[in-house]
N, C-alpha and C positions, 0 to 999 in steps of 0.2 A: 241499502237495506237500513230501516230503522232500527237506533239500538234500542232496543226495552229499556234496559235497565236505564240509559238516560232518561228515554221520555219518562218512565217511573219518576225518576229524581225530578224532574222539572213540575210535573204533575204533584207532587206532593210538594214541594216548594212552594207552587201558586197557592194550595188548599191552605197551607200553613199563612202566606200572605191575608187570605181572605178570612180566613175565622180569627188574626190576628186585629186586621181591620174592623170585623164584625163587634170584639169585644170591645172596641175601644167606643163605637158607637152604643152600646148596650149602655156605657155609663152616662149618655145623655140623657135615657130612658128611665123617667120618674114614675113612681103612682100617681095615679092620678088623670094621666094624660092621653090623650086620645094622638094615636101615633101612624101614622102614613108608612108602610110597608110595600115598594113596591116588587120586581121579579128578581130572579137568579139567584145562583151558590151563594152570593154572600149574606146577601137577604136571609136563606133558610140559615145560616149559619149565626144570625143576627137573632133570627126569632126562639132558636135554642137558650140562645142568650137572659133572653126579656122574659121566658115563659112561664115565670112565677113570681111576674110584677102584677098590678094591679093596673091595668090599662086595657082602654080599647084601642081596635085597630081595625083600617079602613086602607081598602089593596085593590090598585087596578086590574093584579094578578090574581085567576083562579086560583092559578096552583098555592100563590102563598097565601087567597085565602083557606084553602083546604090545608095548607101545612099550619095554620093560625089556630084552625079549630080543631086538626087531631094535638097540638100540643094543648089546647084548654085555654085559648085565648078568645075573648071576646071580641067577633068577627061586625061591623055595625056595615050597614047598606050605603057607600056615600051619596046617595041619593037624600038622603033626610040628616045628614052632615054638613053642617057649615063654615063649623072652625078643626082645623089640626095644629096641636101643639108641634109639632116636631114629625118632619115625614124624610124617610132613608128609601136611596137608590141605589141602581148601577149607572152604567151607562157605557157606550161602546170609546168613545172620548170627551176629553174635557181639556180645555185650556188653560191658559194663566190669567186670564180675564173671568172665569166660570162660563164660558158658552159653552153647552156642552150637543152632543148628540148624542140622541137614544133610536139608534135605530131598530135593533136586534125584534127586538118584542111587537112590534105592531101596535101598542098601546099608548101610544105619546098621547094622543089627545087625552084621555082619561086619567094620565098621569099626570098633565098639567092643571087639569081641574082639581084634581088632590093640593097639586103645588101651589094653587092660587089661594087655595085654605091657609096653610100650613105658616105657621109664626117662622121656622127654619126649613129649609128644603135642603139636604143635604145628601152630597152624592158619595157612594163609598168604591176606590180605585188604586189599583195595583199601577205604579208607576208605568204597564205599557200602556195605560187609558190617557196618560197625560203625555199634551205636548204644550208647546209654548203660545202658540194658536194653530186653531182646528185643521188637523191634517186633510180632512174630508178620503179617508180612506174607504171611509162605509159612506154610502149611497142618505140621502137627504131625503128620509118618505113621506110623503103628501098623501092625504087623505082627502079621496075626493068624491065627492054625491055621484054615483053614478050618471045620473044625464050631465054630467059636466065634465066628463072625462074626455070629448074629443077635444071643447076649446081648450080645457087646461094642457092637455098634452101638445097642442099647438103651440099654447103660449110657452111652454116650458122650454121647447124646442127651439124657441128664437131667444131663449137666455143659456143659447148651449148646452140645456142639461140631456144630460144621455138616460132615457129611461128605459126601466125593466118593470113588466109586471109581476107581481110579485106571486109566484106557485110555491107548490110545495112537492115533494115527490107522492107523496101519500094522498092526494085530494086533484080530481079533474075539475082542469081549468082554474082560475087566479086564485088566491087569497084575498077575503074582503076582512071589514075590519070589524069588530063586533057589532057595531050600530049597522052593518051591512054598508059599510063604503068601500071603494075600492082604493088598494095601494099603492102607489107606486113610486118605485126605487130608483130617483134619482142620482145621477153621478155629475157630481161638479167639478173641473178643473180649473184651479187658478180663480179661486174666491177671493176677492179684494178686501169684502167688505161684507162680515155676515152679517151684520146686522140688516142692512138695505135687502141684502138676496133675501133673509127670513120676510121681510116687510112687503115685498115684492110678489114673494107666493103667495101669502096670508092675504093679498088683495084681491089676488081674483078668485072674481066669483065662482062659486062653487066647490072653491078649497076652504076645508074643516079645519085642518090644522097641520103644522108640519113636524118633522123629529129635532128640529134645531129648538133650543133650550136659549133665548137668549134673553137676559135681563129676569130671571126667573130660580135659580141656585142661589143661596145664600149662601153656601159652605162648601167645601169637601173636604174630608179625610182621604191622607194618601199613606198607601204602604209601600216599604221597599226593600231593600237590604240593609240599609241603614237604620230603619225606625218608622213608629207611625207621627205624619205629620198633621195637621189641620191646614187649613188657608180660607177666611172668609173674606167675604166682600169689599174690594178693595184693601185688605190687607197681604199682609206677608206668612210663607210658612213658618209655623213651629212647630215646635215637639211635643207630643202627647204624654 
């Protein structure tokens, strides 16, 4: 039986982690600057933060564009965006190199188009997001054109990856991706070499893009029980 009263304790732990984290990214956030906001808890607890700066803001997420513009934040189209000063995420993992994965959301591709803008790209994580390199615990999702979905799923298949298509409880039959692609949730055992495996997908044809994040992070903030750190590119952690 589960204890309440622990899961409470743990539950309010992480919240305290992530709105700790969130503030500390809010002081990166100047007037002035047009700011990348992508999904989750910490996000909204980021934009509480920021909501009586002078900035815009441009979000591959619905939802935190609607939590942008009930706080009174200026929501811009990135479609007619070409530069981001400074854009903040989550993400399911990240390593000690910054590769990271974002599977959770379905939105990588549209997040990396944000990220290719953005002067910093910066992910924000509660030390169980971080390992020393990529656990691959969450599934590696491809996005792929629907008539290319039989060869890709062939090719995938002779690079071992174990795929799921991606449903939901609430919706008959798969989940596609907002441009109407379809997903699908790889599982990889025993990655040697991410870089090559991302290089690998991203070639055949017919694949959009993948959740693997690499050469693309500039930063991340980490929180823990000890404190909140940074660590950018090619550097070492410190202390916030």
């Amino acid at each position: 039986m589960i204890d309440e009263n622990n899961l409470h304790g743990i539950l309010k732990k992480v919240m305290i982690m992530k709105k700790k984290c969130a503030l500390y990214a809010s002081k990166l956030v100047k007037d002035g600057m047009v700011v990348g906001l992508g999904g989750g808890s910490t996000i909204s607890y980021l934009i509480d933060y920021v909501k009586d700066k002078d900035i815009k803001v441009v979000s591959p997420s619905s939802k935190t564009v609607l939590l942008a513009q009930k706080m009174g934040l200026t929501v811009l189209n990135t479609q007619y965006v070409d530069h981001v000063d400074i854009a903040f995420d989550g993400c399911d993992e990240v390593d000690s190199h910054l590769n990271a994965l974002k599977s959770g959301g379905g939105i990588h591709t549209q997040e990396k188009i944000i990220a290719s803008m953005a002067g910093e790209y910066i992910v924000l994580v509660d030390e169980s997001k971080f390992h020393e390199t990529l656990a691959f615990k969450v599934p590696v999702v491809v996005e792929v054109l629907p008539k290319a979905y039989s060869i890709v799923k062939k090719k995938i298949e002779k690079l071992n990856g174990n795929i799921e298509l991606r449903t939901a409880s609430n919706k008959d039959g798969f989940l596609m991706s907002d441009e109407g692609n379809i997903l699908l949730d790889v599982y990889f055992d025993g990655v040697q070499d991410i870089r090559l495996l991302n290089q690998t997908l991203l070639m055949m044809p017919g694949v959009v893009d993948t959740s693997l994040f690499v050469d693309i992070l500039t930063g991340m903030i980490l929180v823990n029980d000890k404190g909140v750190f940074k660590k950018e590119r090619n550097g070492e952690f410190y202390a916030l």
